[in-house]
C-alpha positions in Angstrom: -40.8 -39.2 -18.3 -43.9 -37.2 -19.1 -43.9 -33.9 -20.0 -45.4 -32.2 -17.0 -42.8 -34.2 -14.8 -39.4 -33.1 -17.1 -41.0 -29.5 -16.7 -40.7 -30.2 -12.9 -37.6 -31.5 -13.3 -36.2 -28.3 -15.0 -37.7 -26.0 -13.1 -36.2 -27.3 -10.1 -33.0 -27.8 -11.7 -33.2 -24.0 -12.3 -33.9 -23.0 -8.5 -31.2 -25.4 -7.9 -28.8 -23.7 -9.7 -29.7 -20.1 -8.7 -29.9 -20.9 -5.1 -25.7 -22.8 -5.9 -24.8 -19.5 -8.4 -26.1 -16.6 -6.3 -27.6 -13.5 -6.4 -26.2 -10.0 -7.0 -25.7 -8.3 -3.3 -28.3 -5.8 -4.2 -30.2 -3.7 -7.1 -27.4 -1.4 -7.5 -24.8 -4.2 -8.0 -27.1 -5.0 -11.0 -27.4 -1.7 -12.5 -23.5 -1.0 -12.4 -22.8 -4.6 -13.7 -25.4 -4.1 -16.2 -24.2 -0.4 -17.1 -20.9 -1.5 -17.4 -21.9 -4.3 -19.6 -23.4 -1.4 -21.6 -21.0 0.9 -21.4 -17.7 0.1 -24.0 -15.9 1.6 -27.0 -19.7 2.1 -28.5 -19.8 5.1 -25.8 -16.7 6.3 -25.6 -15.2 5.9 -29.0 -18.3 5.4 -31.4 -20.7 7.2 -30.2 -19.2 10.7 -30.5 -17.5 9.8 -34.1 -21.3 8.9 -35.5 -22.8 12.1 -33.4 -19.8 14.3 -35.8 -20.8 12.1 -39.0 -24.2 12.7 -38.8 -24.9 16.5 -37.7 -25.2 16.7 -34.2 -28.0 17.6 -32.3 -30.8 15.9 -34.1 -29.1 12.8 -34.0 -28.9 12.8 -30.3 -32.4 13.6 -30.5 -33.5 10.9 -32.8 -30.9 7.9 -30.8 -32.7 8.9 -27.6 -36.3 8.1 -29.6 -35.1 5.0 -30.2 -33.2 3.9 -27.2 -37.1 4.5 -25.8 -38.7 2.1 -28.4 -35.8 -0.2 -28.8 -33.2 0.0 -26.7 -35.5 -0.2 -23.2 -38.1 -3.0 -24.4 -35.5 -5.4 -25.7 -33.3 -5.3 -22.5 -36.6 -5.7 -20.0 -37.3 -9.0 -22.5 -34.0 -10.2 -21.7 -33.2 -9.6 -18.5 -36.8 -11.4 -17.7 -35.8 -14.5 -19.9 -32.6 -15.0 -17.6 -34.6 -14.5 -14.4 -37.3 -16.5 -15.0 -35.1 -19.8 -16.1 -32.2 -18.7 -13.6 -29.7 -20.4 -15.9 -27.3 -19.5 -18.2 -28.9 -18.4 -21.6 -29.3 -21.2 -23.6 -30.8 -23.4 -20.2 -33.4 -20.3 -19.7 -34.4 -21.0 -23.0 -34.6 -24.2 -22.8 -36.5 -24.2 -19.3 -39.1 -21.7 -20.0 -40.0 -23.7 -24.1 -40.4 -27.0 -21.6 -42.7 -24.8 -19.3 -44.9 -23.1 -21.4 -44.7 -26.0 -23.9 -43.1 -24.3 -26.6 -40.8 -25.5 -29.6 -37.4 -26.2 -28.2 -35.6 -24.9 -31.3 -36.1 -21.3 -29.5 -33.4 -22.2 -27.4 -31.2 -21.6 -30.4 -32.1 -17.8 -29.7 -30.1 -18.0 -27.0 -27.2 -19.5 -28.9 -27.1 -17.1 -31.6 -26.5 -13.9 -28.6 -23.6 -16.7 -27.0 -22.1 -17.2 -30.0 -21.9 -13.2 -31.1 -20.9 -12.6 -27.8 -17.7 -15.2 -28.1 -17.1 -13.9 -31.3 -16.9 -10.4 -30.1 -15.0 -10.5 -27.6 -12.0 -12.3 -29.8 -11.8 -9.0 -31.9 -12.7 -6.3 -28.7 -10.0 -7.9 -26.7 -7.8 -6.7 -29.8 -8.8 -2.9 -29.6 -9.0 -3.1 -25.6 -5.2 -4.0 -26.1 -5.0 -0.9 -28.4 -6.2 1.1 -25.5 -3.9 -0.4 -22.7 -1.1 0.5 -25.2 -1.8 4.0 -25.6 -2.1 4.7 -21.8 1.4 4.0 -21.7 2.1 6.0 -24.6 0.6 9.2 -23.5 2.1 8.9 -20.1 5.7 8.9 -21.5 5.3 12.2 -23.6 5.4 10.0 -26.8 2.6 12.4 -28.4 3.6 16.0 -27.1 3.9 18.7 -29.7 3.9 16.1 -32.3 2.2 16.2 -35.6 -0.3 14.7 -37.5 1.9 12.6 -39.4 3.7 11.2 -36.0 0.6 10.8 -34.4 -0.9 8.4 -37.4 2.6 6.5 -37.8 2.4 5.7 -33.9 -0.5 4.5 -34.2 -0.1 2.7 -37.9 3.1 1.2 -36.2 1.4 -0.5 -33.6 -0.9 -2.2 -36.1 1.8 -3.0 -38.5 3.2 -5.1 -35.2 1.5 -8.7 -34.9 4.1 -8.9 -31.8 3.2 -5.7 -29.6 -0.6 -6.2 -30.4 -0.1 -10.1 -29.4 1.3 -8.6 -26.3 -1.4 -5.9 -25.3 -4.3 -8.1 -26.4 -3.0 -11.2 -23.9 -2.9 -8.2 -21.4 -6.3 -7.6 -22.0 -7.8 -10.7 -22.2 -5.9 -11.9 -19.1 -7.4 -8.3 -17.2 -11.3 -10.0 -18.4 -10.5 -13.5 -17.2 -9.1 -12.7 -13.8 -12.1 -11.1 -13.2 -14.4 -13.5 -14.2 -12.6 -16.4 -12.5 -13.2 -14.8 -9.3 -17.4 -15.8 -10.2 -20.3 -13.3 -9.5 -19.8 -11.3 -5.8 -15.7 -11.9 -5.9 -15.4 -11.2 -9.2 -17.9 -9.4 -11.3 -19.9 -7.4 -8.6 -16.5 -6.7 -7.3 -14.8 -5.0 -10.2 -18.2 -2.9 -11.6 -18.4 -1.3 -8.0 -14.5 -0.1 -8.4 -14.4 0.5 -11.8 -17.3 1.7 -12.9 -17.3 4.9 -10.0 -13.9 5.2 -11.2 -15.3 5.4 -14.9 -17.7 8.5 -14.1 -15.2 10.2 -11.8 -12.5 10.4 -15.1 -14.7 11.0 -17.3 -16.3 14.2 -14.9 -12.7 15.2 -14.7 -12.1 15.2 -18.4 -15.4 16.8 -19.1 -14.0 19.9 -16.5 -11.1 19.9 -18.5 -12.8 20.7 -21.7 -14.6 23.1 -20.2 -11.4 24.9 -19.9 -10.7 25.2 -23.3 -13.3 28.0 -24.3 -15.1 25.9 -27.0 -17.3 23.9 -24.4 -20.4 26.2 -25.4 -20.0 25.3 -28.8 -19.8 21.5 -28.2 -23.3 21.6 -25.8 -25.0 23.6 -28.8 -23.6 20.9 -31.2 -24.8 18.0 -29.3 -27.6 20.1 -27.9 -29.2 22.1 -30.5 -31.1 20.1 -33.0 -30.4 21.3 -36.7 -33.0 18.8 -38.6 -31.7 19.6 -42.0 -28.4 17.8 -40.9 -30.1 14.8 -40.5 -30.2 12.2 -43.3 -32.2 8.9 -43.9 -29.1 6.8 -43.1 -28.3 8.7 -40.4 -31.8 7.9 -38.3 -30.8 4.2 -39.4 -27.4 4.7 -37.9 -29.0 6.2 -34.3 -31.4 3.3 -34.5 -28.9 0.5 -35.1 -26.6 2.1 -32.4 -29.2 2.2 -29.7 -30.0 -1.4 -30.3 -26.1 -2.0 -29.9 -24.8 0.4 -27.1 -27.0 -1.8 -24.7 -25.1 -5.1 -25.2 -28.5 -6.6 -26.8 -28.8 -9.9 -28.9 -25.9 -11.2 -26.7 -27.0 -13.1 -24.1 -25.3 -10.7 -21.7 -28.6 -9.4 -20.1 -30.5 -12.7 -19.7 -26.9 -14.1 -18.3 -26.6 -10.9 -15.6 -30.7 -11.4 -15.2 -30.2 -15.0 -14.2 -28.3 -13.9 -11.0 -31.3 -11.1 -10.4 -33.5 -11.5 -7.0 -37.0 -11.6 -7.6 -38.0 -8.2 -5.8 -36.0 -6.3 -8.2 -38.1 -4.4 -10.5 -37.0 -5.3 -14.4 -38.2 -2.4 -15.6 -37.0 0.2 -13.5 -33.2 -1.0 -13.5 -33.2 -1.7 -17.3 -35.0 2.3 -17.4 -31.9 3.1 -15.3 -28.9 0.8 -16.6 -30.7 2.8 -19.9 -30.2 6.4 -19.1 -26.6 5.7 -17.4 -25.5 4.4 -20.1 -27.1 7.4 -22.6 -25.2 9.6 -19.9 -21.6 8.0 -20.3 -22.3 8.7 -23.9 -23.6 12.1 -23.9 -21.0 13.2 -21.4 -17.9 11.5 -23.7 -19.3 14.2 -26.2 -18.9 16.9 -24.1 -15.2 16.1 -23.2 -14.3 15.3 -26.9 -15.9 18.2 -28.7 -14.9 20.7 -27.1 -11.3 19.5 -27.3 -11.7 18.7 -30.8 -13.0 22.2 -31.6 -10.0 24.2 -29.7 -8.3 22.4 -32.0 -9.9 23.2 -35.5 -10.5 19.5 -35.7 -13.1 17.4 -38.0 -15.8 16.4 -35.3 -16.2 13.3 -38.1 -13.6 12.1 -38.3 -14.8 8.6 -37.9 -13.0 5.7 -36.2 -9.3 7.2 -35.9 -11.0 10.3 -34.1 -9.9 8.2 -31.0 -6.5 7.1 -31.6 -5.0 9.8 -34.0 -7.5 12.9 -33.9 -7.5 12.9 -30.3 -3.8 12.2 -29.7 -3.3 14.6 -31.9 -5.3 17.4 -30.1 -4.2 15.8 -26.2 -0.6 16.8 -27.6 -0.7 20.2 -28.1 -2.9 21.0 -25.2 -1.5 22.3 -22.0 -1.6 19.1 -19.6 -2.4 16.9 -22.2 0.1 14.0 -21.3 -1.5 14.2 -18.0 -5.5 14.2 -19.7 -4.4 12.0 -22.9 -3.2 9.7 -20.2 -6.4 9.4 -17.8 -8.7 9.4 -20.7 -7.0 6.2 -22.0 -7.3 5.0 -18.0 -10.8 5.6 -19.3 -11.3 3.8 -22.6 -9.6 0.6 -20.9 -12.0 0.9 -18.1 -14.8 1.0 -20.3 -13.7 -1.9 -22.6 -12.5 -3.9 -19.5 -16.4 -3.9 -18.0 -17.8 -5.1 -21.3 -15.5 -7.9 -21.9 -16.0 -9.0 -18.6 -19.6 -9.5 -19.4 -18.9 -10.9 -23.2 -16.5 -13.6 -21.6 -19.6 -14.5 -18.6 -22.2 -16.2 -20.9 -19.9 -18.7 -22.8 -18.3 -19.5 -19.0 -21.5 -19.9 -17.2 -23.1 -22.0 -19.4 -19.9 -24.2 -19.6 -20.1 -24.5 -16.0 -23.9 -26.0 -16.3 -23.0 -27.9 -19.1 -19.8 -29.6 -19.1 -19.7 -29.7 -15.0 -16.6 -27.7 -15.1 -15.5 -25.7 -12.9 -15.4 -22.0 -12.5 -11.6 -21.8 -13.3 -11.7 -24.6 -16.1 -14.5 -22.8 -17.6 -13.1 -19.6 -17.7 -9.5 -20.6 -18.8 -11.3 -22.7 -21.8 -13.9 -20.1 -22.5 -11.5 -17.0 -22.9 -8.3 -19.3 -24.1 -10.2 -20.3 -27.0 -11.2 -16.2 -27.2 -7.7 -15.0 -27.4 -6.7 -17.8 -29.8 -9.0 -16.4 -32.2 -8.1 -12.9 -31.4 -4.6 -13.8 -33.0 -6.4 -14.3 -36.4 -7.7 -10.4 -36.5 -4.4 -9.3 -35.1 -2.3 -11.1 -38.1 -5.5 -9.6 -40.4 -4.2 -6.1 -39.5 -1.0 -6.7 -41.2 0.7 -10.3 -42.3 -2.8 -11.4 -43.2 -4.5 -8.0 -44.2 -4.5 -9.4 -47.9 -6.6 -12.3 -46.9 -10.4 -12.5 -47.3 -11.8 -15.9 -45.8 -15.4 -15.3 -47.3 -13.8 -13.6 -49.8 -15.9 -15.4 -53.0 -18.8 -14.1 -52.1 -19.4 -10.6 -53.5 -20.9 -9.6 -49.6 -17.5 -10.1 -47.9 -15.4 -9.2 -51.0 -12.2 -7.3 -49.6 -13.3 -8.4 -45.8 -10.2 -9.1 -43.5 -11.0 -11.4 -40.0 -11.0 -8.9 -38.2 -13.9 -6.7 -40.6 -15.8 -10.4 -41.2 -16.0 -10.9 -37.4 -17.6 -7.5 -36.8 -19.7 -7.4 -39.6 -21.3 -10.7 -39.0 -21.8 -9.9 -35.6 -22.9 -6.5 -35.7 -24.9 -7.0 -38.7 -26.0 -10.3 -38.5 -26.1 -12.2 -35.3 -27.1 -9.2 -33.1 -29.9 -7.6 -34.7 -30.6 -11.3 -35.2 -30.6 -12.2 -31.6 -32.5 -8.8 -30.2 -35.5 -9.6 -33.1 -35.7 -13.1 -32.4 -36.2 -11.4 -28.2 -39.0 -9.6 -29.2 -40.8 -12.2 -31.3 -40.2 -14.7 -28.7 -41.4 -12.8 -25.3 -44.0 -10.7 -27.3 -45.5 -13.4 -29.5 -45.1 -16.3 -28.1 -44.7 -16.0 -24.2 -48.2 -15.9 -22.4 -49.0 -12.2 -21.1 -49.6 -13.3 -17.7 -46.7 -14.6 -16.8 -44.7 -11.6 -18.7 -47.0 -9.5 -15.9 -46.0 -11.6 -13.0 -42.3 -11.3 -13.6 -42.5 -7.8 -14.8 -44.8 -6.4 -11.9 -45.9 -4.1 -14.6 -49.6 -3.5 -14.0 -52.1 -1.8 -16.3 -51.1 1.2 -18.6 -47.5 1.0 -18.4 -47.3 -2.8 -19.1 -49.6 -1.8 -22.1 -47.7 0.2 -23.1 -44.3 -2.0 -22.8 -46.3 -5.6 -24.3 -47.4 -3.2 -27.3 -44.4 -1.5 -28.3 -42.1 -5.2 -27.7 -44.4 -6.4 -30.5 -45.2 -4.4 -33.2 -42.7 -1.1 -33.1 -39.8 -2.8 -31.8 -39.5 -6.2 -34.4 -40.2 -3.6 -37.0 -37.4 -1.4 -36.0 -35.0 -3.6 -35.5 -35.7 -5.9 -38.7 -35.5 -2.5 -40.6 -31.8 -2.1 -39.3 -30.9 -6.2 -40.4 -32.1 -5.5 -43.8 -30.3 -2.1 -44.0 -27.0 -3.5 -43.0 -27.3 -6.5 -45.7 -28.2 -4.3 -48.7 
């Protein structure tokens, strides 16, 4: 077969399978799909713990700088990969190297975000079960008037117990693959368009309530208020790294959700959008944690327990607080329930292209072989937390599964994955065609080609060798 005919051949294959697969019903069932790929734990639980770590205000300022040269680039590249091959991600790559004649190892680009994304999943699906488990536990009064010692040993006994976190994390990742089972309008577009309304209207309702508490001024000027002196080095790093992340980049999720994009949707205004809605989830978790963490002389750093023991904590002696510690866990699982949802869909989709399975088949494979290795980081939170796989090499000295899997991931395969985007579509990929499926016309597609190649590589190979040193 010669090469002009296999190009053919793929390209058909590729309308073939986005005319079988489907298109989302419209832009907006994009955006929320998208936005709730976007929108996890990163928002809700990271984002304000790093915002108290690192001074506030002029790290808002500084993430929402780089979200602009980052963040927006990197997702427009990806989203146009999985439109233009309208296949899963590792068939777009492979169909758009046959068309343009590229090497066909780029394909691997695609594998790497797949692969992060599967790997993800097995350890989010742990903490998503962490989050199912404390919406029942704040509903029953467990954490009312209780103290800081009570509050920690709830939440130390649940990771001391391989069998309740077995239990909440099958939950979970039973919640994920009922979802995605269902395919893209009965499943996917389905689910974003109740949960993620559902997702804005709790969190709006737990943003009034800190605005009851008399110390919602204060959090606006923290997060507000720039105070530059606060700002360190390894703090712009962290805002830089974070924007890159928050967007679900270097996973495949975008050029998967792309794939099932009509061709009159602009790329560039819904990734703008998908963008700023997700900067928004974040910016308004701040204002409903803050403020609730001031009232109660709190640390606003208090890093990854702020969530499950500061915020308990505070929730406990509030008035209402079973009632708001309660709906803000309705939250967190709502939030980590649309990003697994769209961790779990590239692994499945390209298994259904693939193998010839079946949407069902797929799934169950896909996300059975996720849970199995979710029980490896459970066991590394307690009968296993003495065990380091990688642990001979002075890197991963000390590294449990469950730390390995998200430092390889986080530090490794993703910024990976998202430079390996932007070396790809802005070196390699001929402008025209980036033009055509952009509809970006002079300045502003300028502006986008220039900043995808020489600001956005630079910034995010600046945050790979940051996290390995």
């Amino acid at each position: 077969m010669t090469q002009s005919t296999s190009n053919a051949a793929a390209i058909g294959a590729a309308s073939g399978a986005s005319a079988k697969r489907g298109f989302w019903s419209s832009r907006m069932a994009f955006v929320l799909a998208a936005t709730g790929s976007a929108v996890g734990l990163g928002n809700i639980w990271k984002f304000p713990y790093i915002t108290g770590e690192n001074g506030g205000g002029a790290f808002v300022l500084v993430y929402l700088l780089c979200i602009a040269v980052v963040g927006i680039p990197i997702m427009m590249a990806e989203v146009m990969i999985g439109r233009r091959g309208g296949r899963s991600p590792i068939n777009s790559m492979r169909i758009l190297t046959e068309r343009d004649k590229l090497s066909l190892r780029w394909r691997w680009l695609a594998g790497v975000g797949v692969l992060a994304s599967f790997l993800i999943l097995s350890f989010y699906s742990v903490i998503g079960g962490w989050a199912v488990s404390y919406v029942g536990t704040a509903a029953s009064g467990a954490l009312s008037g209780q103290s800081a010692e009570v509050i920690g040993a709830i939440f130390s006994g649940l990771l001391g117990d391989p069998g309740k976190l077995l239990i909440w994390h099958t939950v979970f990742m039973a919640l994920t693959m009922a979802v995605v089972v269902r395919g893209l309008r009965g499943g996917l577009e389905r689910a974003v368009t109740i949960l993620m309304p559902a997702l804005f209207v709790l969190l709006l309702l737990l943003v009034g309530y800190a605005m009851t508490t008399g110390y919602f001024g204060q959090a606006v000027s923290f997060l507000f208020q720039p105070d530059f002196s606060k700002l360190t080095t390894e703090g712009v790093l962290v805002a830089l790294g974070h924007a890159f992340f928050t967007l679900s980049l270097g996973m495949g999720v975008m050029m998967a959700y792309g794939s099932y994009l009509n061709k009159n949707v602009s790329i560039a205004k819904t990734s703008v959008l998908v963008s700023v809605m997700d900067t928004g989830v974040a910016l308004l978790a701040g204002l409903a944690i803050f403020p609730i963490v001031f009232a109660n002389g709190l640390e606003p750093g208090a890093g990854p327990g702020l969530i499950f023991q500061t915020l308990p904590l505070a929730f406990g002696q509030m008035p209402l607080g079973s009632l708001f510690g309660t709906l803000f866990f309705v939250l967190l699982v709502f939030a980590a329930w649309t990003s697994a949802i769209s961790l779990l869909e590239p692994l499945v989709e390209w298994l259904e292209e693939q193998k010839g399975m079946n949407r069902l088949v797929s799934t169950l494979g896909a996300g059975g072989l996720c849970w199995l290795l979710g029980i490896a980081s459970i066991l590394s939170l307690n009968e296993w937390s003495g065990f380091a796989p990688l642990g001979m090499f002075a890197a991963f000295e000390g590294k449990t599964v469950f730390d390995l899997l998200d430092y390889l991931t986080a530090n490794i395969l993703l910024p990976l994955g998202g430079l390996l985007v932007a070396v790809f579509v802005g070196w390699f990929m001929a402008r025209q065609a980036l033009e055509n499926e952009l509809s970006l016309r002079g300045p502003w597609f300028t502006l986008w080609y220039g900043v995808l190649r020489y600001v956005t590589p630079v910034a995010v190979a600046i945050v790979f060798i940051y996290n390995l040193v």
